[in-house]
PDB file of N, CA, C, O and CB in Angstrom:
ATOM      1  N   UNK A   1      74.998 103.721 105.139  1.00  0.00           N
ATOM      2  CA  UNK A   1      75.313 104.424 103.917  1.00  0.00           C
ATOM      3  C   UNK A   1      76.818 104.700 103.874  1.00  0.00           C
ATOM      4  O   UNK A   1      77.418 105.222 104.813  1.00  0.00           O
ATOM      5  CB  UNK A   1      74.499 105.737 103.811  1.00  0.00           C
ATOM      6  N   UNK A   2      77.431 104.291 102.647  1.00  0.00           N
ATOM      7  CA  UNK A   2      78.759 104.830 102.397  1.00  0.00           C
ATOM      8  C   UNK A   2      79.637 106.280 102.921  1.00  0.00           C
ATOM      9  O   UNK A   2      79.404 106.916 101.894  1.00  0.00           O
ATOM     10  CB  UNK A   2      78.662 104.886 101.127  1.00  0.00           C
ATOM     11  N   UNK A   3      80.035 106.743 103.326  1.00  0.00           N
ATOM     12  CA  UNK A   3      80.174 108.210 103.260  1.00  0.00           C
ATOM     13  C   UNK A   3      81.474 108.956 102.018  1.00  0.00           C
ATOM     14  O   UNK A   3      82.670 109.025 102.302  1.00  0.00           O
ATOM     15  CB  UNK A   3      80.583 108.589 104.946  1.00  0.00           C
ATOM     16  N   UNK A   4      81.059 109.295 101.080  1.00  0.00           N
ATOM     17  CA  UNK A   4      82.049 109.304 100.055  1.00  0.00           C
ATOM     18  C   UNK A   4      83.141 110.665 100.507  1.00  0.00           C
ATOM     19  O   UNK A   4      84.063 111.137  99.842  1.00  0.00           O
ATOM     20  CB  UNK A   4      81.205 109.486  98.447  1.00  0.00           C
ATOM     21  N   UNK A   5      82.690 111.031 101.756  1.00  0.00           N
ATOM     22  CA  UNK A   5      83.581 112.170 101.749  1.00  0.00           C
ATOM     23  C   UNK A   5      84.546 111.880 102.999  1.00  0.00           C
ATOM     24  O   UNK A   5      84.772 112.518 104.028  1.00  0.00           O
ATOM     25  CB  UNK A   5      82.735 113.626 101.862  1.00  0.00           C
ATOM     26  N   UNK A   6      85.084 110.505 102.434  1.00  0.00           N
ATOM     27  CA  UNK A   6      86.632 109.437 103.672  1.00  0.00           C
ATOM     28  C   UNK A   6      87.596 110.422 103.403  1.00  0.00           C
ATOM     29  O   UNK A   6      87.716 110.869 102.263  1.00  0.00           O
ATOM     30  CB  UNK A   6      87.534 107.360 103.032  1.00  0.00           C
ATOM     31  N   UNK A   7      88.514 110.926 104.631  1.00  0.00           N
ATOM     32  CA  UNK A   7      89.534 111.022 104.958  1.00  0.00           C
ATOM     33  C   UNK A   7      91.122 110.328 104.556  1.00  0.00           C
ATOM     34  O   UNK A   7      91.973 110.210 105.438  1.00  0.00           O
ATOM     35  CB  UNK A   7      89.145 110.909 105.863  1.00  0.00           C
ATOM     36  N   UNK A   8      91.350 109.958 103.320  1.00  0.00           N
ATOM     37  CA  UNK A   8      92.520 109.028 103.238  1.00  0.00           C
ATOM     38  C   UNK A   8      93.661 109.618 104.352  1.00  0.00           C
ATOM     39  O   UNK A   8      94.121 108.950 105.279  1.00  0.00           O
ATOM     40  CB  UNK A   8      93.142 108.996 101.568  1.00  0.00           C
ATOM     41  N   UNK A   9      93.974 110.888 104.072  1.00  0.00           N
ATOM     42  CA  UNK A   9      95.002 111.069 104.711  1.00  0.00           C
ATOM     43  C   UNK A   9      94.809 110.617 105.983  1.00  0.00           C
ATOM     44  O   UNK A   9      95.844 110.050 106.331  1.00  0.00           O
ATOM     45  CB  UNK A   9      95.388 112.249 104.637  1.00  0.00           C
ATOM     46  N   UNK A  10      93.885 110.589 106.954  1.00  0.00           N
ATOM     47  CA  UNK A  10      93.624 110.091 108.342  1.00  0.00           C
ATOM     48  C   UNK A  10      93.861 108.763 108.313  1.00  0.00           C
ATOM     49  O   UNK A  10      94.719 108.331 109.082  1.00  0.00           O
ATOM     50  CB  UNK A  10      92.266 110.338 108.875  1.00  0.00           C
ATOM     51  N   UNK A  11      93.271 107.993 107.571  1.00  0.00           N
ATOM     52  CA  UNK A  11      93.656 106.203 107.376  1.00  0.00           C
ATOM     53  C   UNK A  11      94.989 106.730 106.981  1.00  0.00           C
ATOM     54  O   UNK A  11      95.291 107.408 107.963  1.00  0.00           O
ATOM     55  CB  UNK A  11      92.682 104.965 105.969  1.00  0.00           C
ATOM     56  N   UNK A  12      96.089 106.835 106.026  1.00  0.00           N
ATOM     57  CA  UNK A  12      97.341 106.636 106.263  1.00  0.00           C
ATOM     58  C   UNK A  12      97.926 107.076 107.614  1.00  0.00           C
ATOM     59  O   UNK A  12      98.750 106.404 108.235  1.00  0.00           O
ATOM     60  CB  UNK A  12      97.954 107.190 105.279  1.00  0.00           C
ATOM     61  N   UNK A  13      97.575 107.918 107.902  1.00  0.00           N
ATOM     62  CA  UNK A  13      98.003 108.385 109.296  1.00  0.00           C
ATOM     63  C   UNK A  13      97.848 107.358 110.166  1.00  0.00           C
ATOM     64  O   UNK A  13      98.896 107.025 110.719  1.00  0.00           O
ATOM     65  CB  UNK A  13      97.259 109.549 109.832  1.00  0.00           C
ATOM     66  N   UNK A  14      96.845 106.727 110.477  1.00  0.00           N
ATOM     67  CA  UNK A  14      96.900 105.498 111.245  1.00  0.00           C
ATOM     68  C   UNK A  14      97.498 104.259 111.050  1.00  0.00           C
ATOM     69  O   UNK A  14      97.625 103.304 111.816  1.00  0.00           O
ATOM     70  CB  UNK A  14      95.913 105.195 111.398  1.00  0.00           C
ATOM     71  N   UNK A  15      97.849 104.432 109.880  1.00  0.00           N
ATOM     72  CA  UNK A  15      98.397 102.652 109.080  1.00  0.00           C
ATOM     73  C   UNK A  15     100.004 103.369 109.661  1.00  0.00           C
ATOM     74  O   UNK A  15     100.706 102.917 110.566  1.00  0.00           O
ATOM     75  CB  UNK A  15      98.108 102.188 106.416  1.00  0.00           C
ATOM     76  N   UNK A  16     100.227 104.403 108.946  1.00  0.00           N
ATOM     77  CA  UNK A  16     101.842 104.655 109.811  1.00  0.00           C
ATOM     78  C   UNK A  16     102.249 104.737 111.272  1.00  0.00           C
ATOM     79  O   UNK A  16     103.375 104.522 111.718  1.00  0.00           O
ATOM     80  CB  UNK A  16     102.368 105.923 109.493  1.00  0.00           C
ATOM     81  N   UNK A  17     101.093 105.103 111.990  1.00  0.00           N
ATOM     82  CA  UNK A  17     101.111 104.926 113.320  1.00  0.00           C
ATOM     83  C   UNK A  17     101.178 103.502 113.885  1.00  0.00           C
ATOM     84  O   UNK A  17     101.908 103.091 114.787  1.00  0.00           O
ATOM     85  CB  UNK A  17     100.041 105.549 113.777  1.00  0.00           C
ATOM     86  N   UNK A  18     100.079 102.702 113.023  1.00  0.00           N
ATOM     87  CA  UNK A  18     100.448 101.325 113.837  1.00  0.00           C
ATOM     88  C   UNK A  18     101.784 100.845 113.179  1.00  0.00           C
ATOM     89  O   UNK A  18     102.460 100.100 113.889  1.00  0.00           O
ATOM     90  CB  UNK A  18      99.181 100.027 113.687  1.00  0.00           C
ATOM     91  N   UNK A  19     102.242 101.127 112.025  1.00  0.00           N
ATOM     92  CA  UNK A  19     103.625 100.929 111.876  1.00  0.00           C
ATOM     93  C   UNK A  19     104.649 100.732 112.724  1.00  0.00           C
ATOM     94  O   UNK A  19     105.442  99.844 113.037  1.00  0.00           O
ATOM     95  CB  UNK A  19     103.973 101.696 111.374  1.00  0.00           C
ATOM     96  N   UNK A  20     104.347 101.972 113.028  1.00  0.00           N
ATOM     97  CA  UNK A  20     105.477 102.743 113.916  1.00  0.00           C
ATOM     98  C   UNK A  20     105.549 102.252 115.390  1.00  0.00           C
ATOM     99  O   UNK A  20     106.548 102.575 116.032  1.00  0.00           O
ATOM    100  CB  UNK A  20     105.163 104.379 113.978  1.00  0.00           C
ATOM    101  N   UNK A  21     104.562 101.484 116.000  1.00  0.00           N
ATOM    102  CA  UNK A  21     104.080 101.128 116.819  1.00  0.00           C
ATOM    103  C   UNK A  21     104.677  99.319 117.079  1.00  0.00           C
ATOM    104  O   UNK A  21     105.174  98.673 118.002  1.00  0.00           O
ATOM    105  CB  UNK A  21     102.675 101.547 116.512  1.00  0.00           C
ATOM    106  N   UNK A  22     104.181  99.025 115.385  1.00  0.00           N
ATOM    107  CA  UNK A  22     104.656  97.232 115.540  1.00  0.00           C
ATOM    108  C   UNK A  22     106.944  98.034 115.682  1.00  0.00           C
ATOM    109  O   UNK A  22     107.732  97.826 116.605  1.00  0.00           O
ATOM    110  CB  UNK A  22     103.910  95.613 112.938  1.00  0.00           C
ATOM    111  N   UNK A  23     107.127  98.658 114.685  1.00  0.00           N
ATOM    112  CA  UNK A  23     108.794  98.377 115.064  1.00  0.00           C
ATOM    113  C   UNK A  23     108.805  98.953 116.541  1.00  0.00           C
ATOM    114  O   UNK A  23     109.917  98.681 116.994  1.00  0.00           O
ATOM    115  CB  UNK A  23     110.103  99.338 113.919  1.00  0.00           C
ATOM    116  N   UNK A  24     108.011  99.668 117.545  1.00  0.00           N
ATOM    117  CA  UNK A  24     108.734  99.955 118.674  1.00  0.00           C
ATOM    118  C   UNK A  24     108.635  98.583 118.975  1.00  0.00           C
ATOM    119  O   UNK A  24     109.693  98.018 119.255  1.00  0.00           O
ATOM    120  CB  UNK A  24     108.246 101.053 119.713  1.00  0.00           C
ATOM    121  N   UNK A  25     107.358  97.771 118.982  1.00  0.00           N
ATOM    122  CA  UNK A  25     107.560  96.768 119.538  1.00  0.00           C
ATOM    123  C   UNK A  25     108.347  95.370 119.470  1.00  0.00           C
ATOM    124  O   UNK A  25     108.168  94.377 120.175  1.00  0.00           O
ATOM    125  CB  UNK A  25     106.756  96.690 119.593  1.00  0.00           C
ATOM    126  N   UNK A  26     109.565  95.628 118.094  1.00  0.00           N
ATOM    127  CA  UNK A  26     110.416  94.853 117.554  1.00  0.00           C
ATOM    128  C   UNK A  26     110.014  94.120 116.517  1.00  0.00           C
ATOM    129  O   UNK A  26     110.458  92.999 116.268  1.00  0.00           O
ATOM    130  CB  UNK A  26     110.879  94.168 118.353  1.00  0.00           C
ATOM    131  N   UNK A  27     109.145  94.719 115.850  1.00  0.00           N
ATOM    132  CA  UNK A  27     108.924  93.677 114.649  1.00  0.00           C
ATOM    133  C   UNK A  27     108.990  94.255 113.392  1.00  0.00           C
ATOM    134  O   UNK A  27     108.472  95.365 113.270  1.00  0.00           O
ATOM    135  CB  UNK A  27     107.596  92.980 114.681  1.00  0.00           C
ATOM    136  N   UNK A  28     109.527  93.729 112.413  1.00  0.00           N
ATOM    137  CA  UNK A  28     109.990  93.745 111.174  1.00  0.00           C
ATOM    138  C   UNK A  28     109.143  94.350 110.288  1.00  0.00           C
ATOM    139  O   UNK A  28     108.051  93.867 109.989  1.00  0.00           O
ATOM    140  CB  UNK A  28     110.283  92.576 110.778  1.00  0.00           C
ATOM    141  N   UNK A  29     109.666  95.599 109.752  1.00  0.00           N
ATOM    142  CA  UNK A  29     108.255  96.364 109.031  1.00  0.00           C
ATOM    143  C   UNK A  29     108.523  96.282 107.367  1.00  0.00           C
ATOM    144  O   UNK A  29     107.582  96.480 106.598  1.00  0.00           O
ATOM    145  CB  UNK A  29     108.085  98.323 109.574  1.00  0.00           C
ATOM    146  N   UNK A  30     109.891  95.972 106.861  1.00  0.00           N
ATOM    147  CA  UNK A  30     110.486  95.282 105.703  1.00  0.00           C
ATOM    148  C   UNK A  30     109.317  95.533 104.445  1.00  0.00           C
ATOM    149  O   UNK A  30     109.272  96.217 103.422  1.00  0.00           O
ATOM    150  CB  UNK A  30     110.779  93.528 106.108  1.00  0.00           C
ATOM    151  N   UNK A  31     108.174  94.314 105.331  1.00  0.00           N
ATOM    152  CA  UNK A  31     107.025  93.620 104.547  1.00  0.00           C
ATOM    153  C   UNK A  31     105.595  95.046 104.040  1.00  0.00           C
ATOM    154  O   UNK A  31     104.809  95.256 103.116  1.00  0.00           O
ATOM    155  CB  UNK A  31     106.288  92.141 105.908  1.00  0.00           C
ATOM    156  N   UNK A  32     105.900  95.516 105.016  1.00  0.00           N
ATOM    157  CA  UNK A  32     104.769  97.276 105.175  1.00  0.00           C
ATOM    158  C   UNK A  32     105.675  97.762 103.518  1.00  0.00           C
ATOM    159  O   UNK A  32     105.166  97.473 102.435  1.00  0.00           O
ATOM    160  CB  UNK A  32     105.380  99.021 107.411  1.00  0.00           C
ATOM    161  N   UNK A  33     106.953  98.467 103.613  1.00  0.00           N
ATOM    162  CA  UNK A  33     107.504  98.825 102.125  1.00  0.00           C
ATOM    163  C   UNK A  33     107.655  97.880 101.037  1.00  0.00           C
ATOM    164  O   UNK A  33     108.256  98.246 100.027  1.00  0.00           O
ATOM    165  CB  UNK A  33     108.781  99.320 102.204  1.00  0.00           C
ATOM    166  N   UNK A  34     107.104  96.514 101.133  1.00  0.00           N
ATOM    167  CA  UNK A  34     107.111  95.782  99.803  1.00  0.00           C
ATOM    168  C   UNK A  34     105.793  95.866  99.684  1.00  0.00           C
ATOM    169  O   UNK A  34     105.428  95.899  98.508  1.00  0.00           O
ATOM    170  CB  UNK A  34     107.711  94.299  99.674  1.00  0.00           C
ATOM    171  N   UNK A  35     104.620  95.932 100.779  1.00  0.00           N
ATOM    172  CA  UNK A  35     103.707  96.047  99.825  1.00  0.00           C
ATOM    173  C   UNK A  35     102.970  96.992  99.282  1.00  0.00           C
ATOM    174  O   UNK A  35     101.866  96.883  98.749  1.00  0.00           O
ATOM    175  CB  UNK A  35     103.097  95.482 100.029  1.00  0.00           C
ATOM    176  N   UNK A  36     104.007  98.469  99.530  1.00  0.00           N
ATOM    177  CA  UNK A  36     103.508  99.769  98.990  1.00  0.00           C
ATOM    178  C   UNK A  36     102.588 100.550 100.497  1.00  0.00           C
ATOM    179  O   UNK A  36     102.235 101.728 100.439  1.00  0.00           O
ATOM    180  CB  UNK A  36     102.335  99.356  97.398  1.00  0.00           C
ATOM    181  N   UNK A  37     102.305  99.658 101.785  1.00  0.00           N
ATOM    182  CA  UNK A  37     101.666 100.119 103.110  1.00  0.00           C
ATOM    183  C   UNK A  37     102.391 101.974 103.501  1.00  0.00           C
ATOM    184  O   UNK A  37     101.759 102.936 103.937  1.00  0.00           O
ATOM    185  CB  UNK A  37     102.237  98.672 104.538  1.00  0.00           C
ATOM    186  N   UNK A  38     103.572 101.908 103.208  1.00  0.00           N
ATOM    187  CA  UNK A  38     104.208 102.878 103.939  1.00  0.00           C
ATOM    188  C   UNK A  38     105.491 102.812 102.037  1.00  0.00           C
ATOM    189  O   UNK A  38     105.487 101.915 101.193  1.00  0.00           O
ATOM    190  CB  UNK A  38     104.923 102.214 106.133  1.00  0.00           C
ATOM    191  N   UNK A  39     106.246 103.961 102.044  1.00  0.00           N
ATOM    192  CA  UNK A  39     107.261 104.305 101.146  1.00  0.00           C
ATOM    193  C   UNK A  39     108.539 104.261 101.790  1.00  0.00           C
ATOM    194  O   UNK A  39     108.615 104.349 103.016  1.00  0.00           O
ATOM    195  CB  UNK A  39     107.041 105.575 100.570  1.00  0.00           C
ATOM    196  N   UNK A  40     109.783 104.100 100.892  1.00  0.00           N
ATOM    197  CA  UNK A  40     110.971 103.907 101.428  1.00  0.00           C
ATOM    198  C   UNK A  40     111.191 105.026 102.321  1.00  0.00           C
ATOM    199  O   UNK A  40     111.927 104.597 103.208  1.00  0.00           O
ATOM    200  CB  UNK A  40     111.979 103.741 100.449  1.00  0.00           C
ATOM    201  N   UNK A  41     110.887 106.409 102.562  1.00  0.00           N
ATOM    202  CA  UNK A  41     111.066 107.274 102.990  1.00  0.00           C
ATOM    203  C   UNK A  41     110.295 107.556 104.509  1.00  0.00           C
ATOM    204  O   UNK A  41     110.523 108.166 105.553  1.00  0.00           O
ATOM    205  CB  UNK A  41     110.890 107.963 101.994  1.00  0.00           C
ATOM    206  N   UNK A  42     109.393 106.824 103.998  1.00  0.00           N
ATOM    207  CA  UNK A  42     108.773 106.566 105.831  1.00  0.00           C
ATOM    208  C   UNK A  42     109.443 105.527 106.514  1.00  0.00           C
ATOM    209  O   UNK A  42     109.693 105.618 107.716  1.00  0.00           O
ATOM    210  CB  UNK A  42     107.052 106.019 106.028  1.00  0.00           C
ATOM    211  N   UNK A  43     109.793 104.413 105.739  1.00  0.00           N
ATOM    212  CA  UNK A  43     110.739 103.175 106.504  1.00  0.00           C
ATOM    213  C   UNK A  43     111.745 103.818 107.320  1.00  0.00           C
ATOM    214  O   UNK A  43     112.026 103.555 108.490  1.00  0.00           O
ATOM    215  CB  UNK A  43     111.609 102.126 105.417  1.00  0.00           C
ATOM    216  N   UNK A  44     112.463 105.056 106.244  1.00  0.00           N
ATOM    217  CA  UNK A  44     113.818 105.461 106.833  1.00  0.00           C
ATOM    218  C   UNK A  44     113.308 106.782 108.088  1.00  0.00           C
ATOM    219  O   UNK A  44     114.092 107.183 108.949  1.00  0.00           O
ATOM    220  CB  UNK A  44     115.019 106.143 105.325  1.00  0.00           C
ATOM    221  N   UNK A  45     112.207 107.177 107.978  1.00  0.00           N
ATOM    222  CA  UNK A  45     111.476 108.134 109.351  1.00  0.00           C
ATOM    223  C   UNK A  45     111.370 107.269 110.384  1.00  0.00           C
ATOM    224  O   UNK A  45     111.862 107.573 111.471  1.00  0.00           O
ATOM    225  CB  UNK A  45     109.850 108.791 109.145  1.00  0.00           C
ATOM    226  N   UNK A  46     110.717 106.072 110.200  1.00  0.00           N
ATOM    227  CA  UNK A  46     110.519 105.428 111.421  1.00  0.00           C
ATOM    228  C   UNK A  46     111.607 104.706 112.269  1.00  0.00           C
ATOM    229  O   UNK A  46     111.703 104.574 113.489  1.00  0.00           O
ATOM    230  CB  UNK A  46     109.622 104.580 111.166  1.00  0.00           C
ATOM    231  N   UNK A  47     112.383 104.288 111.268  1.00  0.00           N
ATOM    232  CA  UNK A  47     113.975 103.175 111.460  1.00  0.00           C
ATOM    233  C   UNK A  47     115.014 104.282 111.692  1.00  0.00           C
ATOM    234  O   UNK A  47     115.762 104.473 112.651  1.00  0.00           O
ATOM    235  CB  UNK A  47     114.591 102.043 109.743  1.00  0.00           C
ATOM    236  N   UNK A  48     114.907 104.730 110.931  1.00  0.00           N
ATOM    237  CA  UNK A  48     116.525 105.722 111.373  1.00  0.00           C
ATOM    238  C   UNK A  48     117.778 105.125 110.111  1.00  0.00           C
ATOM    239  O   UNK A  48     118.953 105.450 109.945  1.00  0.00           O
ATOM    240  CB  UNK A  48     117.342 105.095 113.594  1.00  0.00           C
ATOM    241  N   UNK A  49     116.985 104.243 109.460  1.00  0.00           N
ATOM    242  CA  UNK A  49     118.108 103.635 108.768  1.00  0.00           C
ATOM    243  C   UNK A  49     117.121 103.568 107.044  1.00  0.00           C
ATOM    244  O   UNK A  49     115.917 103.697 106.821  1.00  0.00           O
ATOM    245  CB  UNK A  49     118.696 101.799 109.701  1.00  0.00           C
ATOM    246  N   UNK A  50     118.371 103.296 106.051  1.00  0.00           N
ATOM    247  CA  UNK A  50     118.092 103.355 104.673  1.00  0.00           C
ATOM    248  C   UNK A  50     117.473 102.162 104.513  1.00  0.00           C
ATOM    249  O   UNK A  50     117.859 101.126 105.055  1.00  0.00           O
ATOM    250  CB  UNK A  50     119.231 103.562 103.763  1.00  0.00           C
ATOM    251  N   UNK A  51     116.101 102.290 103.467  1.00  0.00           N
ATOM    252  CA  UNK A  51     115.530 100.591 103.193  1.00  0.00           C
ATOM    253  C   UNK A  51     116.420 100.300 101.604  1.00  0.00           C
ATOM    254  O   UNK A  51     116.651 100.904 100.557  1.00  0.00           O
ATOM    255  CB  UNK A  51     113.198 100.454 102.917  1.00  0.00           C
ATOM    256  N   UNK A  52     116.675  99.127 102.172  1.00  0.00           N
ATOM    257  CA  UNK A  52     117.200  98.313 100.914  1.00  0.00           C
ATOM    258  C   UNK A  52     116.423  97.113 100.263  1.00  0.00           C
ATOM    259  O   UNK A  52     115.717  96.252 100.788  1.00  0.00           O
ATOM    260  CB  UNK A  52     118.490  97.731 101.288  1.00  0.00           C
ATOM    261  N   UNK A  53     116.666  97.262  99.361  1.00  0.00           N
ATOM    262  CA  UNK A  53     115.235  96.181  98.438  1.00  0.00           C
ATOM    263  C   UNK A  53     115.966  94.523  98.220  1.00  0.00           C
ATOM    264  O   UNK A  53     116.901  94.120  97.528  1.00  0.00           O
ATOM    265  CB  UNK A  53     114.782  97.039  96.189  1.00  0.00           C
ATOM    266  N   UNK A  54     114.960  93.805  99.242  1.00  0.00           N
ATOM    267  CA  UNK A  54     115.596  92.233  99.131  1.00  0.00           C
ATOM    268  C   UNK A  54     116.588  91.556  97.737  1.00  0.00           C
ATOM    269  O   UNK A  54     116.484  91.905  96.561  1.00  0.00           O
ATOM    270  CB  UNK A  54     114.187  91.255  99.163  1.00  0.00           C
ATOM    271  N   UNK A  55     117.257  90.819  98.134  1.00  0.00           N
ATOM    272  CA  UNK A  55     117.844  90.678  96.985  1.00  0.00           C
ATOM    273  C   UNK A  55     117.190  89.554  95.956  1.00  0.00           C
ATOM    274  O   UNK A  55     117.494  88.393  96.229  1.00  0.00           O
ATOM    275  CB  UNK A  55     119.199  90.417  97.327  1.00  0.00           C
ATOM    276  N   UNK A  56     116.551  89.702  95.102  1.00  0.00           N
ATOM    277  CA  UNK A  56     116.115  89.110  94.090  1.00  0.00           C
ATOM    278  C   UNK A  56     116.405  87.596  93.913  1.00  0.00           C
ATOM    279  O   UNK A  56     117.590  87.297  93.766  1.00  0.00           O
ATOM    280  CB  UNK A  56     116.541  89.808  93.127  1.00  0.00           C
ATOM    281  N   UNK A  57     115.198  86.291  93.904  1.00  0.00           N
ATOM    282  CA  UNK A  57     116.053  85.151  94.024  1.00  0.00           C
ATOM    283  C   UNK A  57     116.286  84.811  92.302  1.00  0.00           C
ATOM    284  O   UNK A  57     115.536  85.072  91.361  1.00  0.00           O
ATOM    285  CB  UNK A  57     115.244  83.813  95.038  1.00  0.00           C
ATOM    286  N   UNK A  58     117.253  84.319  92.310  1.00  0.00           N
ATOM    287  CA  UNK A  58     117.219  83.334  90.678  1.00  0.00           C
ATOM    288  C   UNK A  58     116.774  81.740  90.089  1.00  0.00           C
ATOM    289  O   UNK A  58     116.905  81.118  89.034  1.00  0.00           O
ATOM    290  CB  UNK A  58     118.618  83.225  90.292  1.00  0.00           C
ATOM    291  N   UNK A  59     116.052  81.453  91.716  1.00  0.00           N
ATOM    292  CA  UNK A  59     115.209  80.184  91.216  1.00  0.00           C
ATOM    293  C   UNK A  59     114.329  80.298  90.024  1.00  0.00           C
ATOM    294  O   UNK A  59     113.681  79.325  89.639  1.00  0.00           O
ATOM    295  CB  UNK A  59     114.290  79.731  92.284  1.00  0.00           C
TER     296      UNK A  59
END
């Protein structure tokens, strides 16, 4: 049975944890703030640094 009474905040809590987890382990989390996974403001909690938004191609 479904349980309609889910925890979101606990699932984000874990999606930012393994976040936080892939950059200790050196990998590129870029792709987590394009697809809305985490916000620019958690990028810059976890990184230490400002996210900047790819630069747009003109093909």
């Amino acid at each position: 049975m479904f349980n309609f009474d889910f925890d979101w905040t606990k699932s984000m809590m874990a999606m930012q944890s393994l976040i936080q987890q892939s950059y200790d382990w050196g990998a590129p989390i870029e792709v987590f703030v394009q697809t809305g996974a985490i916000t620019a403001k958690d990028y810059e909690k976890i990184t230490g640094d400002d996210y900047e938004e790819p630069a747009k191609s003109t093909k």
